[in-house]
C-alpha positions in Angstrom: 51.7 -10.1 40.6 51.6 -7.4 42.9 54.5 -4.8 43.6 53.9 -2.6 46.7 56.7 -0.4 47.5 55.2 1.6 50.4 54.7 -1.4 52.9 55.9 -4.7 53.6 54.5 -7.4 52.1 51.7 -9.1 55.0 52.8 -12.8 55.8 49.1 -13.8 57.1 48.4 -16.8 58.7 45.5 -19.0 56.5 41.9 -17.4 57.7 40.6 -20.4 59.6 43.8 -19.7 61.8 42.9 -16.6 63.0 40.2 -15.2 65.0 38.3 -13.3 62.7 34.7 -13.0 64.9 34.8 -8.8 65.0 35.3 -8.1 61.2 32.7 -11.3 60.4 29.9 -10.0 62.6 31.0 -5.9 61.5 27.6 -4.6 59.4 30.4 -2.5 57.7 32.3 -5.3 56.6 32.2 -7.4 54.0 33.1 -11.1 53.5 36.1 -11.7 50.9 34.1 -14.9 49.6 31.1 -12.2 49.2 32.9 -9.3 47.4 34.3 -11.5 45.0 31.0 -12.5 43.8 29.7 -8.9 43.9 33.0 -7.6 41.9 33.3 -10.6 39.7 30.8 -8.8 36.7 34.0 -6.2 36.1 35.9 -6.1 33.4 39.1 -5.3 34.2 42.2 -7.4 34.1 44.8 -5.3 35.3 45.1 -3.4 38.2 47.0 0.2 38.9 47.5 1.4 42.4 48.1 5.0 42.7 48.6 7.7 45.4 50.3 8.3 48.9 49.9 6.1 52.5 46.3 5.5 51.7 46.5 3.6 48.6 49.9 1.7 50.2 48.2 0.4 52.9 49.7 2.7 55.9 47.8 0.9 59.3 47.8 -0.5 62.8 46.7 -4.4 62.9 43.2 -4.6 65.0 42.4 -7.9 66.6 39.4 -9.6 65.1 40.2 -8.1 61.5 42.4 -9.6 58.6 45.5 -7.3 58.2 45.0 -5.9 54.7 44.5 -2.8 53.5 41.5 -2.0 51.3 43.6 -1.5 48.2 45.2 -5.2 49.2 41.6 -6.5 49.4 40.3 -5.0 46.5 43.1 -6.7 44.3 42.1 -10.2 46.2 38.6 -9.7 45.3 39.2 -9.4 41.4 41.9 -11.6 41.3 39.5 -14.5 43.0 37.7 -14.9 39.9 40.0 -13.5 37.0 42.8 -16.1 35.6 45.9 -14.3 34.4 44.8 -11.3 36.3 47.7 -8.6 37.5 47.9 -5.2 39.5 50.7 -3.2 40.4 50.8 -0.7 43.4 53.1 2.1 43.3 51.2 4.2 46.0 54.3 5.7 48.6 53.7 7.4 51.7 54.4 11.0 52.6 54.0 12.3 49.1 52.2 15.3 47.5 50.1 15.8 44.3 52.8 16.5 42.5 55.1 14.0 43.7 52.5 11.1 43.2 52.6 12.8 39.6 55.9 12.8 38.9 57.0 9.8 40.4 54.0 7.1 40.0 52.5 8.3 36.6 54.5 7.6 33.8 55.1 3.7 35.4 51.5 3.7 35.7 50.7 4.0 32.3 53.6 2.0 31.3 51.6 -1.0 33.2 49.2 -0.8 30.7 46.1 -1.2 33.4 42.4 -0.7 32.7 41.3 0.2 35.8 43.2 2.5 38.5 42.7 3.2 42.1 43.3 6.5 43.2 44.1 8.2 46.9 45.8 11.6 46.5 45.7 14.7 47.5 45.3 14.6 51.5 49.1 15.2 52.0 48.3 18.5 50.1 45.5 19.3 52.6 47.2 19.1 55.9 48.5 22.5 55.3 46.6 25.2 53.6 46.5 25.1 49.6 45.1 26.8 46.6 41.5 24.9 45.8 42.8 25.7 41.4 45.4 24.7 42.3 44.6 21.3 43.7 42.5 20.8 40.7 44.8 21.5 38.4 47.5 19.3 39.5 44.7 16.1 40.4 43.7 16.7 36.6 47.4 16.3 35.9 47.4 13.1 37.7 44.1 11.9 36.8 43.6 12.5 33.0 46.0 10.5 31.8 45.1 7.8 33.3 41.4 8.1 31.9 42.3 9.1 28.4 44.5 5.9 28.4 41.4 3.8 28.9 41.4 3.0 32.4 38.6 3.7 34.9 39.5 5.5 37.3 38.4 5.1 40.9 39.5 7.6 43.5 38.7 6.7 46.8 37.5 9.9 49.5 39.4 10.3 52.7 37.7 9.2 56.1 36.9 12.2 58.5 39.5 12.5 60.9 39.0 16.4 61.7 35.3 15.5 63.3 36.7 12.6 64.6 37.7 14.5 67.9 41.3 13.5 67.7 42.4 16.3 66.4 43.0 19.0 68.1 40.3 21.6 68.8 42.6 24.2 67.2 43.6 22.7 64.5 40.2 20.7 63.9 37.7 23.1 61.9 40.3 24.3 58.9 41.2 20.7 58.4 38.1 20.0 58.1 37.3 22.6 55.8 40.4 21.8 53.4 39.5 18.2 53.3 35.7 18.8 52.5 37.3 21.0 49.8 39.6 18.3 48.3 36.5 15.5 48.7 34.3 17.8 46.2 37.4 18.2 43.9 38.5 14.9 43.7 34.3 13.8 43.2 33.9 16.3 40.7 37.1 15.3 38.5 36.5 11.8 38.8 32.6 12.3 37.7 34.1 14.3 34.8 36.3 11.7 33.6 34.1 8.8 33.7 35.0 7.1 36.8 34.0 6.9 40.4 34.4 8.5 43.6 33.8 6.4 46.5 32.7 8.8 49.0 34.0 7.3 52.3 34.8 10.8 53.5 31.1 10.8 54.7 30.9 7.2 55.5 29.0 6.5 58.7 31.8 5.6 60.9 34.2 8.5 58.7 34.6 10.6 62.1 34.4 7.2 64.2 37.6 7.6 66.2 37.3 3.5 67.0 38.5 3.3 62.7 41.8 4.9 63.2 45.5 4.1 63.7 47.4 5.2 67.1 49.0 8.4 65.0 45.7 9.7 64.8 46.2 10.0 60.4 45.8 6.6 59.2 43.3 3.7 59.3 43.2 1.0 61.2 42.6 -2.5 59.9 39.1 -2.3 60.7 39.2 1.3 58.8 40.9 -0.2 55.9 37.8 -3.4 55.9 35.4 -0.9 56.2 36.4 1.2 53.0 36.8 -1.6 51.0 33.3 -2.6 51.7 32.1 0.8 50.8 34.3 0.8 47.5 32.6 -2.7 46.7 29.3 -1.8 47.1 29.7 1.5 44.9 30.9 -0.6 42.3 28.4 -2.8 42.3 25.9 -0.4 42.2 27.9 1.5 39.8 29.3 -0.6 36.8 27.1 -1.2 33.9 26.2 -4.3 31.7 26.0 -6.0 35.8 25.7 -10.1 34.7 23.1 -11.3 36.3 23.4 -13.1 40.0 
């Protein structure tokens, strides 16, 4: 079962309904059939979703591409082959380190899961912050979480501030604070023996043809293309990989 109290569940119609042509034929994309298979070596069983818009799916729909976030795909691709599999996501828009801290972490743990997917942080970096700071109150988040026994994924933040829709005035610090949180969040998640995916220097990160009308979030193609990249760092990731 999955909770998701930052969007509204997606009512899709089945996938040989839609018109699906643009994400199929995307290089960036990846087939939900195909990142089953190339997840379906993990060993997790339950699933924590963690964090702030990212992680709770904020987007615009996009013709051509299914309309679910990456977090919603990536709990479809281990679920696919995993009976008895659950995930929770408690990610909420708007929120701040310490927010997603206070609000999401002790429910988290409670959930038991042994694996968690993390976005936070970005919030924090629209305005200007203290980089000890940051890293102290990620670490808050973050440690927890792995000295309960869960891997711990955190996922990097696209590059809207080169994307030239921000603007020009605004553009270089935000790029500069959100460089700064991508190295933290990296370096923690290193340290604790997880992953960072490291979308935030993705080939299409600064593509403005990935983002949502507000000029902040994804779109759905934004959302299929990190999930593709959080796949394939997995893969080439996780040890013990069974053979194909």
């Amino acid at each position: 079962m999955t909770s998701k109290p930052g969007r509204a569940p997606v009512h899709e119609l089945p996938a040989d309904l839609l018109d699906l042509t643009a994400e199929s034929s995307d290089p960036y994309c990846m087939a939900p059939d195909a990142a089953a298979r190339l997840l379906r070596h993990l060993p997790w069983k339950r699933l924590a979703v963690v964090g702030d818009s990212v992680t709770a799916g904020v987007m615009d729909p996009l013709p051509g591409y299914r309309d679910r976030s990456f977090a919603d795909r990536f709990t479809d691709a281990l679920a696919a082959t995993r009976p008895g599999f659950a995930a929770v996501n408690l990610a909420t828009p708007h929120l701040l380190l310490d927010q997603i801290r206070d609000r999401q972490l002790a429910a988290a743990l409670q959930f038991q899961p042994d694996v968690v997917m993390v976005s936070a942080g970005g919030n924090d970096a629209f305005r200007s912050f203290d980089p000890e700071t940051l890293r102290a109150e990620l670490s808050a988040l973050l440690m927890p979480l792995a000295e309960s026994g869960a891997f711990v994924i955190t996922i990097g933040l696209f590059d809207v501030a080169r994307s030239g829709l921000v603007p020009p005035e605004h553009a270089d610090g935000m790029a500069r604070r959100f460089d700064e949180l991508d190295r933290i969040t990296a370096g923690l998640a290193r340290a604790l023996g997880g992953i960072h995916v490291d979308t935030h220097h993705h080939p299409l990160a600064a593509d403005p043809g990935i983002y949502a009308a507000d000029r902040i979030h994804a779109n759905a193609r934004g959302h299929a293309v990190a999930f593709a990249a959080i796949a394939t760092a997995l893969s080439n990731h996780a040890p013990n990989r069974a053979a194909d």
